[in-house]
KEMARZA-319601 format. One record per residue (C-alpha): residue in one letter; x, y, z. Coordinates in pm, whole numbers. Each point is the difference from the previous one (the first is absolute). Layout:
BEGIN
pt roti a; east X; north Y; up Z
...
//
This chain:
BEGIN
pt roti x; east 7564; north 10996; up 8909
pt roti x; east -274; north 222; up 108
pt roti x; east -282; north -161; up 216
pt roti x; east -345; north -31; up -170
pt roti x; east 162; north 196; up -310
pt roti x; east -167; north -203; up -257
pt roti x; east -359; north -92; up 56
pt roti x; east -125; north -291; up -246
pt roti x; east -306; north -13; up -176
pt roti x; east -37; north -325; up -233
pt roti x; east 259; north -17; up -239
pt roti x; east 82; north 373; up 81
pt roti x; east 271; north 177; up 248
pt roti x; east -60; north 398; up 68
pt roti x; east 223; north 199; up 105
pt roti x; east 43; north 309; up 137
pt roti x; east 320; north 186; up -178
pt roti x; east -31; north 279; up 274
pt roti x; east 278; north -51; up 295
pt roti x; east 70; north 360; up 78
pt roti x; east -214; north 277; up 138
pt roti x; east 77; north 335; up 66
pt roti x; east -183; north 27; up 350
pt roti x; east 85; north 370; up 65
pt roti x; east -239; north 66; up -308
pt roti x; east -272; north -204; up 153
pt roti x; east 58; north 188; up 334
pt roti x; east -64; north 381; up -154
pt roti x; east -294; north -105; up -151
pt roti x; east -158; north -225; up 280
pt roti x; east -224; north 288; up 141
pt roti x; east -376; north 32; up -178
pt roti x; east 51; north 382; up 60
pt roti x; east 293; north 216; up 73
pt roti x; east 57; north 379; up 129
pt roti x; east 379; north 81; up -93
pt roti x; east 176; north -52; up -281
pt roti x; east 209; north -328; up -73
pt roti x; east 327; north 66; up 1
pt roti x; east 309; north -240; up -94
pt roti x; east 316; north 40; up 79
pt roti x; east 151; north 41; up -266
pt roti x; east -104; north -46; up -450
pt roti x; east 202; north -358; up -43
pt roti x; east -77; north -326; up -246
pt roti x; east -8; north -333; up 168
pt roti x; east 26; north -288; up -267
pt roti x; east -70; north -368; up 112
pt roti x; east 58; north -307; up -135
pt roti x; east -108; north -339; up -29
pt roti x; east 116; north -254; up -134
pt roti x; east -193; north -335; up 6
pt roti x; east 114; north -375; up -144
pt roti x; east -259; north -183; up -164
pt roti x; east -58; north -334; up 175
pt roti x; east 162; north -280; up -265
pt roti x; east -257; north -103; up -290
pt roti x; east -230; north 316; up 73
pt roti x; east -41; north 323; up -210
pt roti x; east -201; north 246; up -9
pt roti x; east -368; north 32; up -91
pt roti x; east 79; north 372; up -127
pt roti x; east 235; north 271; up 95
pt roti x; east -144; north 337; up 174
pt roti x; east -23; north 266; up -184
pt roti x; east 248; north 289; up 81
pt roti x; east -181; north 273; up 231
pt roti x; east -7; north 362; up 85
pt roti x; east -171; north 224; up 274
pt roti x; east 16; north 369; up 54
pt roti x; east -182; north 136; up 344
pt roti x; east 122; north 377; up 148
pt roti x; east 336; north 43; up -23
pt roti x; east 83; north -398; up 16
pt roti x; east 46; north -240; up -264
pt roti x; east 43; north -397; up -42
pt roti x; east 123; north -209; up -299
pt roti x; east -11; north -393; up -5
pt roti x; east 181; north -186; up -285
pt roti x; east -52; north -410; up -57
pt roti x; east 304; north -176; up -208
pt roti x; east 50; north -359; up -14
pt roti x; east 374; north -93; up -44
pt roti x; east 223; north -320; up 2
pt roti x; east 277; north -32; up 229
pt roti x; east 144; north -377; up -41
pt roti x; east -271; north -258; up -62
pt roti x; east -239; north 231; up 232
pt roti x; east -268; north 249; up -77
pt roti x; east 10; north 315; up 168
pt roti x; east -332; north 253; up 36
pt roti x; east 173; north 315; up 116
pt roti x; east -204; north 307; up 133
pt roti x; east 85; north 330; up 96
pt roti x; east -158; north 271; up 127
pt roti x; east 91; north 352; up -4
pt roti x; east -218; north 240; up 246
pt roti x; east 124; north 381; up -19
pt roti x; east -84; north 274; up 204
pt roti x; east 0; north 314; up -204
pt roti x; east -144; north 252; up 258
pt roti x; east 101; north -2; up 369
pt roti x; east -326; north 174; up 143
pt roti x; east -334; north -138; up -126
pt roti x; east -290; north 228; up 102
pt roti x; east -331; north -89; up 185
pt roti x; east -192; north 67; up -305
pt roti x; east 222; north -303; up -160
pt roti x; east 11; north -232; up 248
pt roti x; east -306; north -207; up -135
pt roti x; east 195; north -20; up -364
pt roti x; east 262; north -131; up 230
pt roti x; east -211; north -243; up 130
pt roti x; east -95; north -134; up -308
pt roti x; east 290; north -39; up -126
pt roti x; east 156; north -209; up 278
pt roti x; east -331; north -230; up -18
pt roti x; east 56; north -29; up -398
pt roti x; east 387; north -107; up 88
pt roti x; east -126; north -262; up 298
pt roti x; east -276; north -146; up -235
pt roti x; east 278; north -60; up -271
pt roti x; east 193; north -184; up 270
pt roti x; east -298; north -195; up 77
pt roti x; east 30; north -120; up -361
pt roti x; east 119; north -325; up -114
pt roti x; east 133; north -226; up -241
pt roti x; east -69; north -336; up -134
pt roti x; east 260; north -295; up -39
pt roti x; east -62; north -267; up -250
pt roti x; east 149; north -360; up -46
pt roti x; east 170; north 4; up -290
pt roti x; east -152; north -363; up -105
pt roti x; east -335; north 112; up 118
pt roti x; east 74; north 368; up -240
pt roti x; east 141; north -224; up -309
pt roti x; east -295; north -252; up 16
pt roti x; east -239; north 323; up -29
pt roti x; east 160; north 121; up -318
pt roti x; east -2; north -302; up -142
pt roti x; east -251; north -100; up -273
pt roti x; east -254; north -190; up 48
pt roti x; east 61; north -381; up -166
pt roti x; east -130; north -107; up -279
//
């Protein structure tokens, strides 16, 4: 169990489905300005994955949508699926960042900047747990 994972807010757990960063990303693009190029060692495409159990009797609010950013030369992918394994509920995530350009000039470096803020504010992002008594009783009509 993670420490402080799961905040609670009424009748509401939020989550954060983020549990990997890429920190040498964050590091290239830490400077306001730059005067030589970026260079990375070498074009590669790290994947991550996540895999979360739902906490018994909890399910989720709604599923993230699938996302995609494109900065200079770098790209990221997130996918959201929600699988069974046993009696458990599963949110997996991954995240595929590729580096299509080893050098990115000066003149780039603020798209490069913006990108890697876009891809920390999506890790910022959350998601909402539900009790599934507290979910059914809301879709229930009301009586007569």
């Amino acid at each position: 169990m993670v420490p402080r994972f799961i905040m609670r807010a009424g009748a509401k757990e939020i989550i954060s489905p983020y549990l990997v960063r890429f920190k040498g990303l964050t590091d290239a693009a830490a400077y306001p300005k730059r005067r030589y190029t970026v260079l990375f060692q070498d074009l590669r495409s790290d994947t991550s994955e996540t895999r979360l159990q739902l906490p018994p009797g909890r399910t989720l609010k709604k599923i993230p949508e699938n996302r995609t950013l494109d900065g200079p030369g770098i790209s990221a992918t997130t996918t959201f699926e929600l699988t069974k394994e046993q009696d458990h509920e599963i949110l997996v995530v991954k995240r595929t960042v590729t580096i299509s350009r080893r050098e990115i000039p000066v003149e780039d470096y603020p798209a490069l900047r913006t990108f890697v803020a876009a891809l920390s504010e999506q890790e910022a992002g959350a998601v909402t747990l539900e009790s599934e008594a507290i979910a059914s009783a809301l879709l229930q009509p009301d009586g007569p």
